[in-house]
TIPAZA-491431 format. One record per residue (C-alpha): residue number from 1; residue in one letter; x, y, z. Coordinates in steps of 0.5 Angstrom, whole numbers, plus 2048, in hexadecimal, padded with zeros to 3 digits. Each point is the difference from the previous one (the first is absolute). Layout:
+-----+---+-----+-----+-----+
:   k : r :  px :  py :  pz :
+-----+---+-----+-----+-----+
: NUM : A :   X :   Y :   Z :
...
+-----+---+-----+-----+-----+
END
This chain:
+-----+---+-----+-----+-----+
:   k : r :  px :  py :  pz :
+-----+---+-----+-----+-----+
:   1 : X : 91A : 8DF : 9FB :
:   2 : X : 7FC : 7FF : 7FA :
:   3 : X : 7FD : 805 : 7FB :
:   4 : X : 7F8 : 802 : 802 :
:   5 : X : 7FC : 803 : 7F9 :
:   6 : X : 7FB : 806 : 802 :
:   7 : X : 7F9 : 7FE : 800 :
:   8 : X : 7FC : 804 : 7FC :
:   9 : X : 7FB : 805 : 802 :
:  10 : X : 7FA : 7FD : 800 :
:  11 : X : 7FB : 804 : 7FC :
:  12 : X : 7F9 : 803 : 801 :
:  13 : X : 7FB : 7FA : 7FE :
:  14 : X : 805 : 7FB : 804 :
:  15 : X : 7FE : 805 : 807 :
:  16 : X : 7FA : 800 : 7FF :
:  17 : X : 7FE : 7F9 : 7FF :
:  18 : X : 7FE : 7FD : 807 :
:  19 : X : 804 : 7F9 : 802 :
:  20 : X : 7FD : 7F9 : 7FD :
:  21 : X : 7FC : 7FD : 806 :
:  22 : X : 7FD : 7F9 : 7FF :
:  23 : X : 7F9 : 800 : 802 :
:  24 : X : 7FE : 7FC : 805 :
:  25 : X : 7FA : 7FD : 801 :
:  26 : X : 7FD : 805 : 803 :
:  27 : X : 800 : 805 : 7FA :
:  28 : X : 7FE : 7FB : 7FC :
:  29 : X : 7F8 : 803 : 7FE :
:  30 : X : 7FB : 7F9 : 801 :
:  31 : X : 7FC : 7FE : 7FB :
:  32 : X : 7FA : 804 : 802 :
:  33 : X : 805 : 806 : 7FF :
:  34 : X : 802 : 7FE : 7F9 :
:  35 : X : 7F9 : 7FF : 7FD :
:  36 : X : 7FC : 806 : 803 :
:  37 : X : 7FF : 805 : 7FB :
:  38 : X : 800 : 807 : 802 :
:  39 : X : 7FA : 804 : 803 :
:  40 : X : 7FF : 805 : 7FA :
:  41 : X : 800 : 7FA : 7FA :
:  42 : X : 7F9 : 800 : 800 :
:  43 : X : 7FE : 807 : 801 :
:  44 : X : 802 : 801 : 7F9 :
:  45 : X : 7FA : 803 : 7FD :
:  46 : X : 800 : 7FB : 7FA :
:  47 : X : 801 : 7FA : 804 :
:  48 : X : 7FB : 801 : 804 :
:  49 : X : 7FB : 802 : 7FD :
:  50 : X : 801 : 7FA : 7FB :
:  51 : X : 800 : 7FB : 805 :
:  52 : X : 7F8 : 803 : 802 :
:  53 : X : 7FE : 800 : 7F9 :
:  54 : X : 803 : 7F8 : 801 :
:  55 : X : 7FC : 7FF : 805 :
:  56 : X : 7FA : 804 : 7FE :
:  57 : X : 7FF : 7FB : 7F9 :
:  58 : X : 800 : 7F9 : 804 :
:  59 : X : 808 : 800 : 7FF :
:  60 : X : 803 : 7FA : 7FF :
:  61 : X : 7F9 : 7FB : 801 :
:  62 : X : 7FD : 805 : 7FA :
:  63 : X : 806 : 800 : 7FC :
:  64 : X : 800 : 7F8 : 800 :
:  65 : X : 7F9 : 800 : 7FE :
:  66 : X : 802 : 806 : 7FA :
:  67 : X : 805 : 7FA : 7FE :
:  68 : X : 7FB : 7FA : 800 :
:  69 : X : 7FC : 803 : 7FB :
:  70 : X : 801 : 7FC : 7F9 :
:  71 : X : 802 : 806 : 7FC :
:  72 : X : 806 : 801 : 805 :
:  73 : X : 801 : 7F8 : 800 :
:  74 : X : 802 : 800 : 7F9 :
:  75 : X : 804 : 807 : 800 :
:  76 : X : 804 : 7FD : 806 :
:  77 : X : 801 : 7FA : 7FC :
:  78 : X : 802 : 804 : 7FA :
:  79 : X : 805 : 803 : 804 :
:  80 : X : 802 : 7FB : 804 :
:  81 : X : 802 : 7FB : 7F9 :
:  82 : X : 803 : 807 : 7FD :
:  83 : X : 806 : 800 : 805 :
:  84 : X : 800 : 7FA : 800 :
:  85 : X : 802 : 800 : 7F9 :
:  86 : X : 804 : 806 : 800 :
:  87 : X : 805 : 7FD : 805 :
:  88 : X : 800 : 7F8 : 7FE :
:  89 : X : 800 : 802 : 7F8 :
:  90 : X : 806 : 804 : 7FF :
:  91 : X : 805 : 7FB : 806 :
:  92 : X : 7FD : 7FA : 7FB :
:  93 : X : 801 : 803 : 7FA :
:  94 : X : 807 : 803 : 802 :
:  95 : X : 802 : 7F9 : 802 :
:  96 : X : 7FE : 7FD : 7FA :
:  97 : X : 803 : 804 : 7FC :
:  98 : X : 807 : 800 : 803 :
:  99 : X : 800 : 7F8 : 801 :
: 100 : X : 7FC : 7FE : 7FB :
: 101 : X : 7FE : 805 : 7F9 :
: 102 : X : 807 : 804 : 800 :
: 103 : X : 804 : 7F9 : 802 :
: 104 : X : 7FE : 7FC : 7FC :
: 105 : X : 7FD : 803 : 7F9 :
: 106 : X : 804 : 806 : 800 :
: 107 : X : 807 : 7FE : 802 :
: 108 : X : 801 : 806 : 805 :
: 109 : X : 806 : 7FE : 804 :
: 110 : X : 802 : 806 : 803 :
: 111 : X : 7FC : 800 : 807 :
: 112 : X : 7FF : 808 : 801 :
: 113 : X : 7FD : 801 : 7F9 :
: 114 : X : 7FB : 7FA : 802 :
: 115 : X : 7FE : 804 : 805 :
: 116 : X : 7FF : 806 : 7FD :
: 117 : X : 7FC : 7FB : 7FA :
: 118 : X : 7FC : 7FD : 806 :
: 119 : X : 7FF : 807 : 804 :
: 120 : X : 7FD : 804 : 7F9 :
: 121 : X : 7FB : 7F9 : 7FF :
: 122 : X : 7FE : 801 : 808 :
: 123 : X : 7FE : 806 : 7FF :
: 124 : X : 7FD : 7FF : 7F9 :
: 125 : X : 7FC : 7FB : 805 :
: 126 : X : 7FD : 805 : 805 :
: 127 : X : 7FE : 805 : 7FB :
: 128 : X : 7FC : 7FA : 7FC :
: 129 : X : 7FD : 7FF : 807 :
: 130 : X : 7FF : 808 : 801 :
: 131 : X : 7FB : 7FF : 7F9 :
: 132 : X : 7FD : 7F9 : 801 :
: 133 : X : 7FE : 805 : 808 :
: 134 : X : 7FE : 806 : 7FD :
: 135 : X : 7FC : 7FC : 7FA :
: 136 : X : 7FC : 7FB : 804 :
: 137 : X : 7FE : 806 : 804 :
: 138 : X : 7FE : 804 : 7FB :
: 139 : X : 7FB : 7F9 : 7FD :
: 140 : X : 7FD : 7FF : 806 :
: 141 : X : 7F7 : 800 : 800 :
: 142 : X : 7FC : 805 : 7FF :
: 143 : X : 7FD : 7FD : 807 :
: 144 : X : 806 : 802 : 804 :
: 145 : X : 801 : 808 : 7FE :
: 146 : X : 7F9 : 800 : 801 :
: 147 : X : 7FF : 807 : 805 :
: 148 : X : 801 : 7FF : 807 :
: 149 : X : 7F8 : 802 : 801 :
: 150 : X : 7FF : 7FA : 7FB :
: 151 : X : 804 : 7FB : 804 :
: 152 : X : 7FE : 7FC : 806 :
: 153 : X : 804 : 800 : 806 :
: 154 : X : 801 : 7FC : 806 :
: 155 : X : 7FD : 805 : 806 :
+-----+---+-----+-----+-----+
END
């Protein structure tokens, strides 16, 4: 006859938990389901009245011609340029430092500090960046911080 351990008694949590079912496809919400929002998302105060405002100013058709005006041009060209910088400079210079300059010039063998080395000069890269942005920005014309009511605009 052999020997049965006790069980022991099951404790609070594990009663109240109901069984694990495996959802049919029936209980499966559709898509439709999935992506609809509830109803009071849109009754916010805020949304709701930001979305009147969007409407009232032309919304997106007026925020394109606002984009087009030569001023935006250049500041959005400016900005586009600036990240680009802010990414690609600090991986370049990053690789060149670790694969080249320290390997070859400095002699640095130990992989960590090489690392270190390249990572302290992509970072000096990003600030070059943040000052060649803020400089270029503070150089512009005259002529594009005229005031606003000097300015033409694309109405």
């Amino acid at each position: 006859m052999p020997l049965s351990m006790p069980q022991p008694a099951p404790s609070k949590s594990e009663e109240e938990k109901p069984a694990a079912v495996p959802a049919t496809p029936k209980e499966m919400p559709t898509t439709k389901e999935m992506i609809t929002m509830p109803a009071n998302t849109f009754a916010i105060p805020a949304i709701a009245l930001a979305r009147a405002r969007w409407d009232a100013g032309g919304g997106s058709q007026r925020l394109m011609s606002i984009l087009r005006t030569q001023d935006n041009l250049r500041a959005l060209r400016k900005l586009v340029v600036g990240t680009g910088a802010m990414v690609v400079m600090p991986m370049a210079v990053m690789f060149v430092c670790h694969v080249f300059l320290l390997d070859l010039f400095f002699t640095i063998r130990n992989p960590s500090q090489r690392v270190v080395y390249s990572g302290i000069a992509g970072l000096c890269a990003v600030q070059v960046v943040m000052v060649w942005f803020v400089v270029s920005a503070f150089r512009e014309d005259a002529a594009e911080s005229a005031p606003a009511a000097e300015r033409p605009h694309a109405d």
